[in-house]
C-alpha positions as CSV (number, residue, x, y, z in Angstrom):
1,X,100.0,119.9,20.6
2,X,97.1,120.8,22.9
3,X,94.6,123.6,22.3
4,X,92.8,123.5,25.2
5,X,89.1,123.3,26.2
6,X,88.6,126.8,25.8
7,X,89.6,126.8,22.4
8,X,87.2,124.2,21.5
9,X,84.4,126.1,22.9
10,X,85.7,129.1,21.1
11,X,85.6,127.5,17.9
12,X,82.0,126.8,18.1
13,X,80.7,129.5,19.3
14,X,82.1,131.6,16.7
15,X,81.0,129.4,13.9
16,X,84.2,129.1,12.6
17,X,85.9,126.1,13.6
18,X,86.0,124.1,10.2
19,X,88.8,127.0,8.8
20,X,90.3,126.8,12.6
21,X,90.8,123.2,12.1
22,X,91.8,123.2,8.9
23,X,94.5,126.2,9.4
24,X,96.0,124.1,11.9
25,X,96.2,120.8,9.8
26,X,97.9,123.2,7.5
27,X,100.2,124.7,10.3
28,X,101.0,121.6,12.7
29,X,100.4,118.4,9.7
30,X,98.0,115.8,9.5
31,X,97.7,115.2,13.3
32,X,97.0,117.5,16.5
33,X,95.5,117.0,19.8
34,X,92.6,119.0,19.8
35,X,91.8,118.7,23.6
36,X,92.8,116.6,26.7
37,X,91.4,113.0,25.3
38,X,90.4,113.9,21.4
39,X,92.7,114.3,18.7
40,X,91.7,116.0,15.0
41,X,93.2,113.8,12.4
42,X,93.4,115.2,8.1
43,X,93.7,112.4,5.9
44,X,91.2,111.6,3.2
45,X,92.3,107.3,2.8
46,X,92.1,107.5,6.8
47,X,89.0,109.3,6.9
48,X,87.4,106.9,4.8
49,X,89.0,104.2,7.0
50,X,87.6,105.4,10.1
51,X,84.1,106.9,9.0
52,X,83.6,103.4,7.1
53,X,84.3,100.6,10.0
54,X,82.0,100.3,12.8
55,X,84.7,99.4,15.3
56,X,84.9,103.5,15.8
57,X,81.6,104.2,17.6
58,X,79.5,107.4,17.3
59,X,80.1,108.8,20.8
60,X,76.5,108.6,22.4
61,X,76.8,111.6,24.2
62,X,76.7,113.7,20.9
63,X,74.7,111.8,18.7
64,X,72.1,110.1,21.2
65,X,71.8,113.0,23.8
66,X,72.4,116.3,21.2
67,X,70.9,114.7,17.6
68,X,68.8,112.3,18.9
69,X,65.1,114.2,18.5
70,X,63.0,111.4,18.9
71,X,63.6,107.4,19.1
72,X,66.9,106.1,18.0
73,X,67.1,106.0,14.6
74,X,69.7,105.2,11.4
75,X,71.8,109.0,12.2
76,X,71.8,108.6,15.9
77,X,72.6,105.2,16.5
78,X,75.7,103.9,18.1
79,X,75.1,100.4,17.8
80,X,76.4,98.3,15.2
81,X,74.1,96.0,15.5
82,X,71.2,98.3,15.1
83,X,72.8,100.3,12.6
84,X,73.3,97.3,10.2
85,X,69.6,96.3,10.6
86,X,67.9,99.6,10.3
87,X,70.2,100.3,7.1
88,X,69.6,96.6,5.8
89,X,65.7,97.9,6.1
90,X,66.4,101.1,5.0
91,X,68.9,101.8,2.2
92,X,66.9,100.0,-0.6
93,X,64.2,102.9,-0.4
94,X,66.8,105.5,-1.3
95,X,68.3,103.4,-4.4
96,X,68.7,105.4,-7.9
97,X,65.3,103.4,-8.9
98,X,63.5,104.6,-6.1
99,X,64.3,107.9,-6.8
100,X,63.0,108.0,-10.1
101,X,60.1,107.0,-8.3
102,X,59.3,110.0,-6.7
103,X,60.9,112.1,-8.9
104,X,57.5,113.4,-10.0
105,X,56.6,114.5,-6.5
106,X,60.0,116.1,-6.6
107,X,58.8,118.3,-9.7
108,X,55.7,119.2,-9.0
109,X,56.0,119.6,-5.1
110,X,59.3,121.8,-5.6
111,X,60.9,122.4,-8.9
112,X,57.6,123.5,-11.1
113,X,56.4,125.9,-8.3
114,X,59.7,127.4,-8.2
115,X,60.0,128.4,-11.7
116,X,56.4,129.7,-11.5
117,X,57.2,132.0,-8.8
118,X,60.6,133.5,-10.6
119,X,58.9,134.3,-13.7
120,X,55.5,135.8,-11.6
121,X,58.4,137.7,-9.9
122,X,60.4,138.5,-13.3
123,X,56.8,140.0,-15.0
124,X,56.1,141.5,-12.1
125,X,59.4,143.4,-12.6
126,X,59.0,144.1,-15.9
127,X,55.5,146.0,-15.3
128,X,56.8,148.1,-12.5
129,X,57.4,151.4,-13.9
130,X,60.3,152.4,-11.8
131,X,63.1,151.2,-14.4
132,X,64.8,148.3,-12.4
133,X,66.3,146.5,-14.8
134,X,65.7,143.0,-13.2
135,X,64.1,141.1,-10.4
136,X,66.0,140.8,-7.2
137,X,65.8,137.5,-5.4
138,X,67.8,135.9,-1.9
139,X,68.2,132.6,-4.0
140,X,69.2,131.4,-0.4
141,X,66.1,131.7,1.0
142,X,63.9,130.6,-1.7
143,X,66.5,127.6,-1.9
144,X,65.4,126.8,2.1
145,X,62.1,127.3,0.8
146,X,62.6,124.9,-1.5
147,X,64.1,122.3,0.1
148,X,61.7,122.2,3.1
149,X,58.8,122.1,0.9
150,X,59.9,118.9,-0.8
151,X,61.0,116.8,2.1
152,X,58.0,117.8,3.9
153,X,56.3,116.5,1.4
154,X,58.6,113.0,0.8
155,X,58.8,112.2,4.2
156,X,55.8,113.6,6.2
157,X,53.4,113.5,2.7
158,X,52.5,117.0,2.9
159,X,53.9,120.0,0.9
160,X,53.9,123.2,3.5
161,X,53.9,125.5,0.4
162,X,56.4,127.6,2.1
163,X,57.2,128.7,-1.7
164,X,54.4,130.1,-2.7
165,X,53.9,131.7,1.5
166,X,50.3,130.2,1.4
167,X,50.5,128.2,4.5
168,X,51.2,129.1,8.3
169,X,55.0,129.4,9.4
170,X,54.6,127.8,12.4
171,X,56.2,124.1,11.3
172,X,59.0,126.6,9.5
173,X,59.4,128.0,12.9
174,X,59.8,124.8,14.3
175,X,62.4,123.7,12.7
176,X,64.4,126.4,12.6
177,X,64.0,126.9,16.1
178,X,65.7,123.2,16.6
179,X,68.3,123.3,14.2
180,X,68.9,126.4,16.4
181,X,68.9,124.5,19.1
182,X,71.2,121.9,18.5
183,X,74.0,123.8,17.4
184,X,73.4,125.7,21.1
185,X,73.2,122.3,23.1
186,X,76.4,120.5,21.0
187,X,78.1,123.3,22.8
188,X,76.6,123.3,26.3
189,X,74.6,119.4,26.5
190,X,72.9,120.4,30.2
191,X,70.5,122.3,28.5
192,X,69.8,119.3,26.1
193,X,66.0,118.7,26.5
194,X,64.9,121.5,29.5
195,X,62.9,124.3,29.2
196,X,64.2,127.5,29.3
197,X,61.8,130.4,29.1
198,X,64.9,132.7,30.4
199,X,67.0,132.3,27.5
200,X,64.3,133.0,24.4
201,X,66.5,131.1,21.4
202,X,66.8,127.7,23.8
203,X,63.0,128.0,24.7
204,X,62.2,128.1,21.1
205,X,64.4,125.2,20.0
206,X,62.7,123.5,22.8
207,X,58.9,123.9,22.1
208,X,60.3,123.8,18.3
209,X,61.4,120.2,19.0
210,X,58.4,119.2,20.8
211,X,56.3,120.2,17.4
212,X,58.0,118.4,15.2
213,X,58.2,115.1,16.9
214,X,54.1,115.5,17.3
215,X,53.7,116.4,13.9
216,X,55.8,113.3,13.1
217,X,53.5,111.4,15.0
218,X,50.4,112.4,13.5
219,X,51.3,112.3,10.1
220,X,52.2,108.5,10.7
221,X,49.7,108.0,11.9
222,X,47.3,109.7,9.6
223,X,49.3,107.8,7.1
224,X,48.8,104.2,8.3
225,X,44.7,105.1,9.2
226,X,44.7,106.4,5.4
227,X,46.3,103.0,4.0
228,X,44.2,101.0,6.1
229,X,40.9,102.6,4.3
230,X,42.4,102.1,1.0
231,X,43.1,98.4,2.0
232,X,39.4,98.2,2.4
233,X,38.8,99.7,-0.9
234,X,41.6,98.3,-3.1
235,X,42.1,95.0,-1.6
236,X,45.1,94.5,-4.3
237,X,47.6,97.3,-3.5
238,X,48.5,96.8,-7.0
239,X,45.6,98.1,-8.3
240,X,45.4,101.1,-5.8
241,X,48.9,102.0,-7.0
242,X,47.5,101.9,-10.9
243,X,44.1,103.9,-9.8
244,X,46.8,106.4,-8.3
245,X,45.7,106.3,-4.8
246,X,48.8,104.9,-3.3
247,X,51.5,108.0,-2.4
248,X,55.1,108.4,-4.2
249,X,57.2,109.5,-1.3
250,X,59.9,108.5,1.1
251,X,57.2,107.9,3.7
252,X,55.6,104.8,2.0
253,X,58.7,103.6,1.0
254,X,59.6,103.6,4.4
255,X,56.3,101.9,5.4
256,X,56.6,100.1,2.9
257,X,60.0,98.6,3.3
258,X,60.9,95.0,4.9
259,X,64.1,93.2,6.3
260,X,64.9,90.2,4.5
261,X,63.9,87.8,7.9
262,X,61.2,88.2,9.8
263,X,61.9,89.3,13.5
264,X,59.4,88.1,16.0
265,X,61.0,88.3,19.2
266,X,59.0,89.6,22.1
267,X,62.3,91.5,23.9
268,X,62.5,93.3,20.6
269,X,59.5,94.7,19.8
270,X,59.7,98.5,19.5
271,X,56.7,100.1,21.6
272,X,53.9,101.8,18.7
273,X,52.2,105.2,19.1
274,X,50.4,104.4,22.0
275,X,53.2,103.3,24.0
276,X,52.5,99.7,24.5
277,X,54.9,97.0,23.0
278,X,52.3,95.6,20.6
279,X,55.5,94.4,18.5
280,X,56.3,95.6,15.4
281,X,53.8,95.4,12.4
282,X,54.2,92.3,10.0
283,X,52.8,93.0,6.5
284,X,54.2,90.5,3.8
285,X,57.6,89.0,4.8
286,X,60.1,90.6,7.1
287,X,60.2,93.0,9.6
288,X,58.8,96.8,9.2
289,X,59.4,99.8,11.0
290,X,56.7,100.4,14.0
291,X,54.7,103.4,13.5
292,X,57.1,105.4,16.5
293,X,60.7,103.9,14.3
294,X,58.6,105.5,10.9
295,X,58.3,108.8,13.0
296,X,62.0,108.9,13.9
297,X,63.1,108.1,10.9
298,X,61.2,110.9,9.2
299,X,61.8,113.4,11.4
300,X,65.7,112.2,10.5
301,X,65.2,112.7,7.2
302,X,63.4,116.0,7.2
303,X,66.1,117.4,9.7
304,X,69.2,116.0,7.3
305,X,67.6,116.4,4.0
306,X,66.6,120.4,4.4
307,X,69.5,123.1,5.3
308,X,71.8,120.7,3.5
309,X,70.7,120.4,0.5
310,X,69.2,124.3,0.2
311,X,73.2,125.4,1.3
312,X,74.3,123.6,-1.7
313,X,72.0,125.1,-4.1
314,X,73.2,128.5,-3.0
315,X,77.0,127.6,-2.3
316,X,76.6,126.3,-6.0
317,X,75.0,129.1,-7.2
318,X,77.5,131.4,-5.1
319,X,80.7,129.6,-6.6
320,X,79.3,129.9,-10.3
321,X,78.8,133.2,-10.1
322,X,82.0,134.6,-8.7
323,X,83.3,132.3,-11.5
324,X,81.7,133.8,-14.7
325,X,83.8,131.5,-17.0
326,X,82.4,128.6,-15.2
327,X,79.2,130.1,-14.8
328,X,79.1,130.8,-18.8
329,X,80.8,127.3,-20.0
330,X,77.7,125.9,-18.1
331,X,75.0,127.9,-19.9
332,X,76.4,126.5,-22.8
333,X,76.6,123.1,-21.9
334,X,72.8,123.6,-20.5
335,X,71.2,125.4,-23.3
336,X,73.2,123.3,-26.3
337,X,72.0,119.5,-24.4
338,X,67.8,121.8,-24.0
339,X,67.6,124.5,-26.2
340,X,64.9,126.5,-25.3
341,X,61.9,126.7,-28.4
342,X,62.1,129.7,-30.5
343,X,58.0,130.1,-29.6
344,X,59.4,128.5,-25.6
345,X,56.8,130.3,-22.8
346,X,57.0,130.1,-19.0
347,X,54.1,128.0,-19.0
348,X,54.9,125.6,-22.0
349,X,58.7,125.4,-21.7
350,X,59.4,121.2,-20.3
351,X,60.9,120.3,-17.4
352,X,64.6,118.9,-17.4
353,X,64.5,115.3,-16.2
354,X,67.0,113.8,-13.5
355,X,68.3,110.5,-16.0
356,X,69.0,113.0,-19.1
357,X,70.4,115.8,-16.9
358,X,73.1,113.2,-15.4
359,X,73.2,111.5,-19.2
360,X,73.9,115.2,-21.4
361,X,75.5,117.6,-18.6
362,X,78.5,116.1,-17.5
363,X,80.0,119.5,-16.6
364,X,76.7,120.5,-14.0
365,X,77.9,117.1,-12.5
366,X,81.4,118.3,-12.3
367,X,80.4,121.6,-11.0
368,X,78.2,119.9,-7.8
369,X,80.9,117.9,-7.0
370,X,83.4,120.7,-6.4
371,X,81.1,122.3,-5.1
372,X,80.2,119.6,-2.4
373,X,84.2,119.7,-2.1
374,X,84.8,123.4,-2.0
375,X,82.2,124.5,0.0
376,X,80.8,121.2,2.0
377,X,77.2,121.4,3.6
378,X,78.4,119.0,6.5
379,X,81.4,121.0,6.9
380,X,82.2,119.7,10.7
381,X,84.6,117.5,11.9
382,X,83.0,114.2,12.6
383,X,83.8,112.3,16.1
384,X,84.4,109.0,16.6
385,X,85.7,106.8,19.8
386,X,89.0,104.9,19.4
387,X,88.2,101.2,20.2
388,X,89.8,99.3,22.8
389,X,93.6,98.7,21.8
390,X,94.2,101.9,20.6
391,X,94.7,103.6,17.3
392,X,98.5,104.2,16.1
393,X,98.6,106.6,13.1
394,X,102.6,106.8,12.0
395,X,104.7,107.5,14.9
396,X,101.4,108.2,17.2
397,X,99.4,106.3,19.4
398,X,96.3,107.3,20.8
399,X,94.4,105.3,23.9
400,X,91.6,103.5,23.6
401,X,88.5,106.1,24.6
402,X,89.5,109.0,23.2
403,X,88.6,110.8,20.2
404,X,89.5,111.3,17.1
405,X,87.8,114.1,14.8
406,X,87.8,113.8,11.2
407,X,87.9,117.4,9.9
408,X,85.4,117.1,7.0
409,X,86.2,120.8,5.4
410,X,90.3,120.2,5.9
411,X,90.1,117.0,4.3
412,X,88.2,118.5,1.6
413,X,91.1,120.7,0.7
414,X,94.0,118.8,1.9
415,X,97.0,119.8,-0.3
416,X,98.1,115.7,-0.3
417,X,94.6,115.1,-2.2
418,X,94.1,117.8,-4.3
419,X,95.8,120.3,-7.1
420,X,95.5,124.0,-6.1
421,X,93.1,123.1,-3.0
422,X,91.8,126.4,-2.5
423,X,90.7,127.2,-6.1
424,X,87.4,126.1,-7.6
425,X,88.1,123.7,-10.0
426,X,85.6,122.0,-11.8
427,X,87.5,120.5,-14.2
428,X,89.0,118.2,-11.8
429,X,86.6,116.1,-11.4
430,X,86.6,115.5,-15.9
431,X,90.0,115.0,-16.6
432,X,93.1,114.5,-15.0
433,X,95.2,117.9,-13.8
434,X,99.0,119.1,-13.4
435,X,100.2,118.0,-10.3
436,X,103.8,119.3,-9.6
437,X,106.2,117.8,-7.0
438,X,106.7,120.5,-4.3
439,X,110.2,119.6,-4.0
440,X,111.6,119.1,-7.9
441,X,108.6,121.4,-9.6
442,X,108.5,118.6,-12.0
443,X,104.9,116.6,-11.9
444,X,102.6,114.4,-14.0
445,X,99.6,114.8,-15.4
446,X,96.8,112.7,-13.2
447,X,93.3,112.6,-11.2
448,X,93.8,114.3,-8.1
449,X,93.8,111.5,-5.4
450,X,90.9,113.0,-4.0
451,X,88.8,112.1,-6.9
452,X,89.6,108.6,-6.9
453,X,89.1,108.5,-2.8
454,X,85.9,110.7,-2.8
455,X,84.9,113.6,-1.2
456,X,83.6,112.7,2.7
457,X,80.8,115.5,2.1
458,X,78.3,112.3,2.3
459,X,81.2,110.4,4.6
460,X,81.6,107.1,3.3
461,X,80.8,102.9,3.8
462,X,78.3,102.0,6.1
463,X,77.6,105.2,8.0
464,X,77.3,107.0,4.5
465,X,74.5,109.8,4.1
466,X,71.1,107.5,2.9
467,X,69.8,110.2,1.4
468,X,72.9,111.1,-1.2
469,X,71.1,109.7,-4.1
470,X,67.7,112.6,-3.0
471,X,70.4,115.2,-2.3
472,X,72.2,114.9,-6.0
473,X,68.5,114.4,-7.8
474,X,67.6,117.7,-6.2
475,X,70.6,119.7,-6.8
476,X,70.4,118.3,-10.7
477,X,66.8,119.4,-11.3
478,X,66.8,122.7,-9.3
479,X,69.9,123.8,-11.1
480,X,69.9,122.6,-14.7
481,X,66.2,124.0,-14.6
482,X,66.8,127.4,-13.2
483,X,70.1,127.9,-15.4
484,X,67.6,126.7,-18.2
485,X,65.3,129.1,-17.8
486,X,67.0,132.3,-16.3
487,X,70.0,134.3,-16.8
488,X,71.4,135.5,-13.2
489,X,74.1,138.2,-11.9
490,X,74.8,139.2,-8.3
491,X,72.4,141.7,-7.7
492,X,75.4,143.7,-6.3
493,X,78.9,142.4,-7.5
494,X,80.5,145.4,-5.9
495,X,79.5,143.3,-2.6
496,X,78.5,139.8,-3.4
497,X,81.1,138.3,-0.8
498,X,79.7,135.8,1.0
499,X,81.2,134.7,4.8
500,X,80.6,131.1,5.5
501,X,80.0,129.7,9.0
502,X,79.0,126.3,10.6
503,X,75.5,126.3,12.3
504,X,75.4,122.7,11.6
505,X,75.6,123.2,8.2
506,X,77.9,125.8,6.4
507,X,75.6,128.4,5.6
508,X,76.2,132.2,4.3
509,X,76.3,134.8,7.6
510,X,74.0,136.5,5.9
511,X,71.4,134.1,5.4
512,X,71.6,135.8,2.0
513,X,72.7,135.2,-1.2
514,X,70.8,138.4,-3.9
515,X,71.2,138.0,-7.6
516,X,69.1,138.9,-10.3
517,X,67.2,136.7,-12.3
518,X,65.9,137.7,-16.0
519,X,63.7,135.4,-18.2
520,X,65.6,133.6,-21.2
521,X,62.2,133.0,-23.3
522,X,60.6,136.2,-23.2
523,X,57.5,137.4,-25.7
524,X,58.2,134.8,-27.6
525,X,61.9,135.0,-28.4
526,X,65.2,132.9,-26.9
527,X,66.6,135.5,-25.1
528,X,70.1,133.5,-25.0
C-alpha cells in the first residue's frame, strides 16, 4: 500500500508521524510502502537485523546533508569503513569504567546544583506568605537545563550554568535554534545550509549552527593550547592527573583516545584548525582525532546527548506520576536502599552514587527501561538503503536502492513483542508476564520477547548510540536523587495530560511538564 508523498510530508510537519506509522503497522501488518521507493517495515528481530549490519547504508542525503553540522563524524557517517575506525577510536571512552570516571563532574556540574536550586525554590515557598502549599516547577525545563549544562561541560569542558541562569543564553539559543533547524530542513533539504533572513525560525537555526561549530572550535582549541602548557609544567601526565590539573570529561577522553595502529598515510590526513593537512596528531601509539575530527565529534555529542536525555527525565517523571502505584512502589524501594537521616539537611544529606543506584534499585532500572520503551526519545523511524540484490521480507521483495524505515516507536509497542503494549509496565522488564494466545486465550507465563531482543531506543550493533552508558548514568543519578530528596504531584492533576510530538526527539507540546516538589527532610525531621 502506498501513502503517497504528501502524506510523508504531512506526517512531519505535524509532528506526529511516529503514532501515524505505528497506527498503520497496526492497521496494514508488519510491512507497508510508505512512498514511491521506501517501505516502513515493524519488526523488533528485523530491526535489530537491519540497524546492526553495515551492508544497509545511512542514506547520505539525510544524515550527511541534514545531520551533518560540521565534519563527518561517528552519527553522520555512511561509510563502513570510517564508521568502524572512528568507533574502534571511539567506543572505549564511553565504557561503564570511563564513566565512573567522570561521574564526579557529572554531580557537581549537574546533579548537586539541581538539588540546590529545588530546595532554594522549596524555602523560598515556604516563606512566601500567600499560603501555596508547595513549589511549582516545569521539571521539563529544568531537565533541558540540566542536561545541557552537563554535556557542555563533558564535551566542550565548560559548564554554561544554565541551572542556576548565571550565564548569557546566547549558546542556549544556539542550539535550540539548530535543533529547530534540522527538523525544518529533514523536511524541505534546499534550505539545508542557506541563509534565510525571510523566514526568521530557518535564519536562526542557521546563525545558531554557525555558533556552535565556532564554539566547538575554540574550545578545542583552547583545550589542546591548555594541555600543551601543562605538558610544560607536568612533564609526566601522570602526575598532572594526581596534582588534579588534568580534566575529567568526554573531551580528554576523546583527545586522549588512540586506534590500536598507527595511521600515517599522507592521503589520509584530516586537515587541523587552520585548514592545512598537517596530518593527524600522533601522541603515544596510534592514531588520534585531529583537532577539526575532536570538534565534530563534540559538537555530535552535545547535539545527541542533550534533548534526549532531558525528554527522558521528564517522560519518566511524566509516566511515574500518572502511575501513582508505580510512582509510590519506587519511593519505597528508593528511601528503604538511602534512608534519609533522622537529623538529614539539604546541605548535609549525600549524594546517591551511579554503581549502588544500579546495585540496590532494581525497580528505578525497570522503570527507565519502560520508560525508554514507552515513551522513546529517538522516537523516529530510522532510514536505511537496501543494498544491491535486494531485500525480501516473507512474500516481499524490495529493489535494491530503496528504503526501508524502521519505525522505532511501532516497534517499541509491537503487540508480537510485548504483553499489553500500550500499558506502562514496569514489571516486565523483572519478571516474566502472562502472555495469552490471541486465538485459544490460553498462554504461558514468560519474558516478553521484547525484553530478550531489546528495546531499539539506543538501536543496536555497530551503529548503536555511543553515549548509552552517559545517557543511563544520568537518568540514574538525576532520578534516584530527586525522588530521594523530594516528594512530587502534578501541580494540576485535573490537567496534567501531556501530548507528545517528534521535533527530533519526542518531546511534550507543551514544552511543559509542572508538578510540585516539597522537601522530605525538613527542620530536621524525615518528612517520608
Amino acid at each position: 500500500m502506498g501513502i503517497g508523498d504528501f502524506d510523508l510530508y504531512y506526517r512531519d510537519l505535524t509532528a506526529k508521524s511516529f503514532e501515524l506509522t505505528h497506527q498503520r503497522h497496526l492497521k496494514y501488518g508488519p510491512i507497508f510502502r510508505l512512498g514511491p521507493e521506501s517501505v516502513s517495515i515493524c519488526d523488533g528481530k528485523f530491526a535489530k537485523e537491519i540497524l546492526s549490519s553495515h551492508r544497509f547504508r545511512k542514506p547520505k542525503e539525510i544524515y550527511s546533508h541534514v545531520f551533518q553540522v560540521f565534519l563527518p563524524n561517528i552519527f553522520t557517517t555512511a561509510d563502513p569503513d570510517f564508521h568502524r575506525q572512528r568507533k574502534g577510536l571511539l567506543a572505549p571512552v564511553f565504557t561503564w569504567a570511563n564513566m565512573r570516571r567522570i561521574e564526579g563532574t557529572v554531580i557537581e556540574t549537574g546533579i548537586r546544583p539541581l538539588l540546590a536550586k529545588f530546595h532554594r525554590i522549596a524555602r523560598a515557598n515556604a516563606a512566601d506568605k500567600s499560603g501555596k502549599p508547595a513549589a511549582v516547577v516545569n521539571l521539563y525545563k529544568e531537565f533541558t537545563n540540566l542536561t545541557f549544562d552537563i554535556t557542555g561541560r563533558l564535551t566542550f569542558g565548560r559548564s554554561f550554568n544554565i541551572i542556576n541562569a548565571d550565564a548569557s543564553q546566547e549558546v542556549f539559543d544556539w542550539f535550540s535554534g539548530y535543533f529547530y533547524y534540522v527538523a525544518i530542513t529533514r523536511i524541505f533539504p534546499f534550505l539545508n545550509n542557506r541563509p534565510m533572513p525571510f523566514i526568521p525560525p530557518v535564519q536562526r537555526g542557521y546563525i545558531g549552527r554557525r555558533g556552535i561549530v565556532n564554539l566547538a572550535i575554540t574550545t578545542v582549541r583552547e583545550r589542546l593550547d591548555y594541555l600543551k602548557e601543562l605538558d610544560h609544567a607536568y612533564p609526566d601526565r601522570e602526575a598532572a592527573a594526581i596534582a588534579g590539573k588534568v580534566p575529567h570529561d568526554i573531551l580528554q577522553l576523546m583527545i586522549d583516545a588512540r586506534d590500536n595502529v598507527a595511521d600515517t598515510s599522507a592521503d589520509k590526513a584530516p586537515p587541523n584548525l587552520n585548514g592545512s593537512s598537517a596530518g593527524p596528531l600522533k601522541m603515544g601509539e596510534g592514531r588520534c582525532l585531529s583537532p577539526e575530527e575532536l570538534a565534530s565529534e563534540s559538537l555530535v555529542q552535545m547535539v545527541a546527548g542533550t534533548e534526549t536525555t532531558s525528554s527522558a527525565l521528564s517522560w519518566v517523571m511524566y509516566a511515574l506520576l500518572s502511575h501513582p502505584h508505580h510512582y509510590q512502589r519506587l519511593v519505597d524501594e528508593v528511601l528503604t536502599a538511602f534512608p534519609l537521616p533522622v537529623d538529614a539537611t539539604s546541605d548535609s544529606v549525600d549524594i546517591i552514587r551511579a554503581d549502588s543506584i544500579k546495585a540496590r534499585l532494581p525497580f528505578l532500572g525497570a522503570v527507565i527501561q519502560e520508560t525508554l520503551r514507552y515513551y522513546p526519545s529517538a522516537s523516529t523511524s530510522i532510514p536505511r538503503v537496501i543494498p544491491e540484490g535486494g531485500l525480501d521480507y516473507g512474500d516481499y521483495h524490495v529493489p535494491a536502492g530503496y528504503y526501508v524505515s524502521i519505525p522505532l516507536y511501532a516497534t517499541n509497542r509491537d503487540p508480537q513483542l510485548w504483553s499489553r503494549p500500550e500499558e506502562f509496565i514496569p514489571e516486565r522488564w523483572l519478571a516474566p508476564v502472562h502472555r495469552p494466545d490471541p486465538d485459544s486465550g490460553s498462554g504461558a507465563t514468560v519474558m516478553d520477547p521484547g525484553v530478550k531482543i531489546g528495546i531499539m531506543t539506543f538501536l543496536s550493533g555497530p551503529r548503536g548510540c555511543l553515549g548509552r552508558n552517559l545517557a543511563l548514568m544520568e537518568l540514574q543519578l538525576t532520578l534516584a536523587n530527586l525522588i530521594r530528596q523530594f516528594n512530587w504531584e502534578f501541580a494540576d492533576p485535573a490537567n496534567s495530560m501531556l501530548n507528545p510530538v517528534e521535533y527530533i526527539t519526542l518531546r511534550p507540546e507543551s514544552k511543559e511538564l509542572l508538578v510540585t516538589l516539597t522537601p522530605r527532610m525538613e527542620h530536621g525531621h524525615n518528612r517520608y
